[in-house]
C-alpha atoms as an extended CHARMM CRD file, in Angstrom:
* protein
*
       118  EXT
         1         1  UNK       CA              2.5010000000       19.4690000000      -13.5820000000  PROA      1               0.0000000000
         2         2  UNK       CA              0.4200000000       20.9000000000      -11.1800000000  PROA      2               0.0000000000
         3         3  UNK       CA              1.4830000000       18.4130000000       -8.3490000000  PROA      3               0.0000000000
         4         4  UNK       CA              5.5050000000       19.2540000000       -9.3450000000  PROA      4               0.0000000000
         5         5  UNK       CA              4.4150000000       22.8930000000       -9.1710000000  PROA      5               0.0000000000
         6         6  UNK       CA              2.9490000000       22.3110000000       -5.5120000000  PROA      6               0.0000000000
         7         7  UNK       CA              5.1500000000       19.9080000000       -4.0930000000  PROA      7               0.0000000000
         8         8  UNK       CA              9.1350000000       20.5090000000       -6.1550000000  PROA      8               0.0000000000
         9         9  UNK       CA              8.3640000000       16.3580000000       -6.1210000000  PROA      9               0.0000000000
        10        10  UNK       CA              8.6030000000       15.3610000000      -10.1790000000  PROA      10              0.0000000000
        11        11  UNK       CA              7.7580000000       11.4140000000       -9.2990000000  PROA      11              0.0000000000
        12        12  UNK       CA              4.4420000000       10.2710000000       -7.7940000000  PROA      12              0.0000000000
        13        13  UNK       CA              2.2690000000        7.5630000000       -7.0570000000  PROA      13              0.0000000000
        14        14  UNK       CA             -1.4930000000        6.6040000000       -7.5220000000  PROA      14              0.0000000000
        15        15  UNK       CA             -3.8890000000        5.2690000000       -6.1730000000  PROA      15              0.0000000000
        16        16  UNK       CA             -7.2940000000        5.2230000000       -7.1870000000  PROA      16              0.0000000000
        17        17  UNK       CA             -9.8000000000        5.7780000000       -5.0420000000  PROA      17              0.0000000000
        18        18  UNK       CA            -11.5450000000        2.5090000000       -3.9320000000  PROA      18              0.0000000000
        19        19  UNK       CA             -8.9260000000        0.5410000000       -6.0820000000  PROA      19              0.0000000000
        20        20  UNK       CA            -11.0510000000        1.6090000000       -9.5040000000  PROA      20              0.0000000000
        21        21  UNK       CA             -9.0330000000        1.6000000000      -12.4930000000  PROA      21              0.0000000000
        22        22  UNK       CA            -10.1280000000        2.6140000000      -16.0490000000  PROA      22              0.0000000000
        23        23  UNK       CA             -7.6750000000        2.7790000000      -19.3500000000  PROA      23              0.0000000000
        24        24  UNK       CA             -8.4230000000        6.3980000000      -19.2940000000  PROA      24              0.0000000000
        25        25  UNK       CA             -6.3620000000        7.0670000000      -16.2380000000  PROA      25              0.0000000000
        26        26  UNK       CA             -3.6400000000        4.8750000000      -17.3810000000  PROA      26              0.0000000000
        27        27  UNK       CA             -3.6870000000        7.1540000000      -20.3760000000  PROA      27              0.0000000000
        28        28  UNK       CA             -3.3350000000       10.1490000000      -18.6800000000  PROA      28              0.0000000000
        29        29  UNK       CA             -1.7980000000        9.3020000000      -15.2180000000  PROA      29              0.0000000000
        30        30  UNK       CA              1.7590000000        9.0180000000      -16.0520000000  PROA      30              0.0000000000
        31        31  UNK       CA              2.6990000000        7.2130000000      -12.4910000000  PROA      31              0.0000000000
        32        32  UNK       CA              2.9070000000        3.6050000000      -10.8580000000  PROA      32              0.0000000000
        33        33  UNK       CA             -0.6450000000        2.5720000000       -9.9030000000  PROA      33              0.0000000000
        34        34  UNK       CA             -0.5610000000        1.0710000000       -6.0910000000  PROA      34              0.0000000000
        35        35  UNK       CA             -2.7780000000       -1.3730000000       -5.2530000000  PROA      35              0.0000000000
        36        36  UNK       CA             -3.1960000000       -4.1410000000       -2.8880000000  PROA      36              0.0000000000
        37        37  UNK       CA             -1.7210000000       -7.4170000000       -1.9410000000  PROA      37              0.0000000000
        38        38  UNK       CA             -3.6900000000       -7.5360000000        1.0770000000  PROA      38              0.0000000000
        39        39  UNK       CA             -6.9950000000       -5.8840000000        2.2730000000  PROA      39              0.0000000000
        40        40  UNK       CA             -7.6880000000       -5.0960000000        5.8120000000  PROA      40              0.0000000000
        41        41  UNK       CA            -11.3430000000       -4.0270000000        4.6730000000  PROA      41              0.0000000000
        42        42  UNK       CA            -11.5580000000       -1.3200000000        7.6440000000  PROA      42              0.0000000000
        43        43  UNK       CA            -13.2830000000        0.6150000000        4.9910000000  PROA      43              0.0000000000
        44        44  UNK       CA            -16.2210000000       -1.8010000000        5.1930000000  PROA      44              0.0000000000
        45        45  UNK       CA            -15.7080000000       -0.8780000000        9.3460000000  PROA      45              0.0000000000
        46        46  UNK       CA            -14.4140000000       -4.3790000000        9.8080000000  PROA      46              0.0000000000
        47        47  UNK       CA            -13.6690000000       -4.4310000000       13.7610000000  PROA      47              0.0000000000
        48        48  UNK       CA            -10.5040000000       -4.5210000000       14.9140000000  PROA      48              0.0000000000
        49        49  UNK       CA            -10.1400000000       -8.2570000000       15.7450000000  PROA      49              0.0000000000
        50        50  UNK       CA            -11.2110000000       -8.5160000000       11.5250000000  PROA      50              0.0000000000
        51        51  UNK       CA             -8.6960000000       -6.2280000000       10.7670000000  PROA      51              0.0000000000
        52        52  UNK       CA             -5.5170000000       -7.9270000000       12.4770000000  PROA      52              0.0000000000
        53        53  UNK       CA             -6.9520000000      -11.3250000000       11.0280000000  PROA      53              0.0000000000
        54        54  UNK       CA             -7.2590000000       -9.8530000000        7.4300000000  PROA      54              0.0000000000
        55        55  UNK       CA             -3.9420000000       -8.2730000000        7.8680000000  PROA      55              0.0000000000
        56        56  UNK       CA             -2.4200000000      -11.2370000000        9.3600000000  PROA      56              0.0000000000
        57        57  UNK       CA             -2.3140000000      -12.6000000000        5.9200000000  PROA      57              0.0000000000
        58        58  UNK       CA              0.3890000000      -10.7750000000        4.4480000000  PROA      58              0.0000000000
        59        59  UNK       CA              3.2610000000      -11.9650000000        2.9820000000  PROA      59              0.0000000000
        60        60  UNK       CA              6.7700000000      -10.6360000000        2.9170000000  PROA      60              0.0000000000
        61        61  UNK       CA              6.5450000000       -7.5270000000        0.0580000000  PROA      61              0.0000000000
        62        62  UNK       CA              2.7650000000       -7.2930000000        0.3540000000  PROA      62              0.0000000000
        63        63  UNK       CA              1.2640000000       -3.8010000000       -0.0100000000  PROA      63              0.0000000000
        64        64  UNK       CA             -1.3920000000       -3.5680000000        3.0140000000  PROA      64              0.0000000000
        65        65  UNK       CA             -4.5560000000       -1.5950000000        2.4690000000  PROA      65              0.0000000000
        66        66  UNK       CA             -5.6780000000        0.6370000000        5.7840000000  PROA      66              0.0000000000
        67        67  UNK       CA             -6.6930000000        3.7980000000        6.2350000000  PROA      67              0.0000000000
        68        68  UNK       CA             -6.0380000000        5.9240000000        9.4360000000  PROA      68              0.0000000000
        69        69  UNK       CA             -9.2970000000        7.6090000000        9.7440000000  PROA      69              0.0000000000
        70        70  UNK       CA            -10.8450000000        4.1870000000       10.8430000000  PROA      70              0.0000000000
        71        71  UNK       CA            -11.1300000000        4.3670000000       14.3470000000  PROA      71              0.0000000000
        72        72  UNK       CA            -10.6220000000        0.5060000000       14.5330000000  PROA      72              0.0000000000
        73        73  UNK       CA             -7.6950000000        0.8900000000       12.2530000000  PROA      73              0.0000000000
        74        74  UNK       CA             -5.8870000000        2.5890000000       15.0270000000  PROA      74              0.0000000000
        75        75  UNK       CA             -6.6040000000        0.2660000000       17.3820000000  PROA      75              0.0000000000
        76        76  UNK       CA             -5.1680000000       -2.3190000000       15.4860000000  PROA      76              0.0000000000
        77        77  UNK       CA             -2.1610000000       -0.8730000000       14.1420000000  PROA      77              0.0000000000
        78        78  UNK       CA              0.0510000000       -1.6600000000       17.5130000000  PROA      78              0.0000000000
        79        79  UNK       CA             -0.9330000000       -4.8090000000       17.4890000000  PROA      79              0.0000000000
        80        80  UNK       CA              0.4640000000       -5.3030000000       13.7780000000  PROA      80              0.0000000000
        81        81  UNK       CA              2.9310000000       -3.7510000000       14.3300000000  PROA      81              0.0000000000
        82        82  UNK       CA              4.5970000000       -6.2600000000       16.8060000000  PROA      82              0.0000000000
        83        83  UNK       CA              3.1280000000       -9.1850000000       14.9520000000  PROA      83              0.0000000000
        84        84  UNK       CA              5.5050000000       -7.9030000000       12.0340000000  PROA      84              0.0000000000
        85        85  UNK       CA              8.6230000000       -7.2810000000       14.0340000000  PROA      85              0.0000000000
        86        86  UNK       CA              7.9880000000      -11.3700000000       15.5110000000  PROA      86              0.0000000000
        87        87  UNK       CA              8.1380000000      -12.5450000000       12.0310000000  PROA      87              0.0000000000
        88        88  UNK       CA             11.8100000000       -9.6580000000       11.4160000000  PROA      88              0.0000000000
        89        89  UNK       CA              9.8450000000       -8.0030000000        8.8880000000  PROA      89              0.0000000000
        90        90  UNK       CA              9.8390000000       -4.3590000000        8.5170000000  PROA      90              0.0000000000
        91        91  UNK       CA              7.0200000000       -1.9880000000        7.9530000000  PROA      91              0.0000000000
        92        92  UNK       CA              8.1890000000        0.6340000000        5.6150000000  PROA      92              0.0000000000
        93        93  UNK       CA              6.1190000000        2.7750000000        2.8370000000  PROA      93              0.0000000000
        94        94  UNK       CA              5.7180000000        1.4420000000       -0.8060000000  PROA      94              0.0000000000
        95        95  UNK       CA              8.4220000000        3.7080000000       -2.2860000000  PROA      95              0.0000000000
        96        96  UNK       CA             11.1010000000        2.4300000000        0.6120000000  PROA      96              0.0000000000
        97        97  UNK       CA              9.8180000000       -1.2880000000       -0.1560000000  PROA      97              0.0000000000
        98        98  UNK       CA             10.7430000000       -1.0770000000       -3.9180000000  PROA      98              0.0000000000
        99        99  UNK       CA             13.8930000000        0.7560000000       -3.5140000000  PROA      99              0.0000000000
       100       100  UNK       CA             15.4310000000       -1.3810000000       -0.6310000000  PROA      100             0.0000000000
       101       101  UNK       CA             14.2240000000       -4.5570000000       -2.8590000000  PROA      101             0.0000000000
       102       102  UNK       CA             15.8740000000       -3.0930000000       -6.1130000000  PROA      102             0.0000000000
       103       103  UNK       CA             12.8710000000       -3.1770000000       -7.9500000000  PROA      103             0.0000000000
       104       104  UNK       CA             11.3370000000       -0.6220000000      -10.1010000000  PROA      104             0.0000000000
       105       105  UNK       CA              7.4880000000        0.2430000000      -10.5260000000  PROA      105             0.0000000000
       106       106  UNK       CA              6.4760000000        1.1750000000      -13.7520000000  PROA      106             0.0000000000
       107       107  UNK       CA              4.2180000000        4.2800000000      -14.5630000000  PROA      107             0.0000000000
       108       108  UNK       CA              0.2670000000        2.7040000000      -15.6060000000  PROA      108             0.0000000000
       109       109  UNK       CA              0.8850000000       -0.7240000000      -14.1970000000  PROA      109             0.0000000000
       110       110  UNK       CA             -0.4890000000       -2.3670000000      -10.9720000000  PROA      110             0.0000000000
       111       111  UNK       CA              2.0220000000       -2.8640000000       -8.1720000000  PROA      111             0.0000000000
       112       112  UNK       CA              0.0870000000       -5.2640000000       -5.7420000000  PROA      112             0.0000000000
       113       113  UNK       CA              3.5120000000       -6.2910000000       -3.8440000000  PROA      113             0.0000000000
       114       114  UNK       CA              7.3100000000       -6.7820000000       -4.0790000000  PROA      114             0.0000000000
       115       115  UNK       CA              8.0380000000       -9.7470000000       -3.0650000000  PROA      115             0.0000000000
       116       116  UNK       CA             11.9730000000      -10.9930000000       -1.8950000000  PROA      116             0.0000000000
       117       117  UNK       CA             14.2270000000      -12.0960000000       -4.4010000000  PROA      117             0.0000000000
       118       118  UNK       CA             14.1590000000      -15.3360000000       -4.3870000000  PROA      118             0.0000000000
């Protein structure tokens, strides 16, 4: 309520911090929970080089863990970023993924990807 009442959004997502999960919040967190398909474990300050190489293995619908405070993060982002468009995928956010795949997420379940309809 007091998100709606800040924002005018009424939907949301979640993501716990550090990927922890307990049944309480599933009790009381009436939203999709978004984890990962694929870690680039620049919170562990992987280097860069780690970073594109963790990242590297995604696969079409994969949600991709990184966080742009990591310095190295940044770095690698450009690089990713072309490596995607090579392979005529499209980086888009988690709520554009879903939608453009015609899937829904579910409030209190995991959403580690959405993967192409096969």
């Amino acid at each position: 309520a007091i998100l709606t009442e800040m924002t005018g959004y009424k939907k949301f997502l979640f993501r716990a911090p550090n990927l922890a999960t307990s049944a309480t919040m599933r009790e009381y967190i009436n939203a999709p929970f978004v984890h990962c398909g694929v870690d680039s474990k620049d919170w562990d300050k992987a280097t860069t080089e780690k970073i594109i190489e963790n990242v590297k293995k995604a696969k079409d619908g994969d949600i991709i863990l990184m966080h742009e405070t990591e310095a190295n993060t940044v770095e690698a982002v450009p690089v990713l970023l072309d490596y995607f468009e090579e392979q005529g995928w499209q980086v888009v956010s988690v709520s554009e993924l879903f939608l453009a795949r015609g899937q829904k997420m579910t409030p209190g379940e995991d959403h580690h990807r959405c993967p192409p309809a096969e």
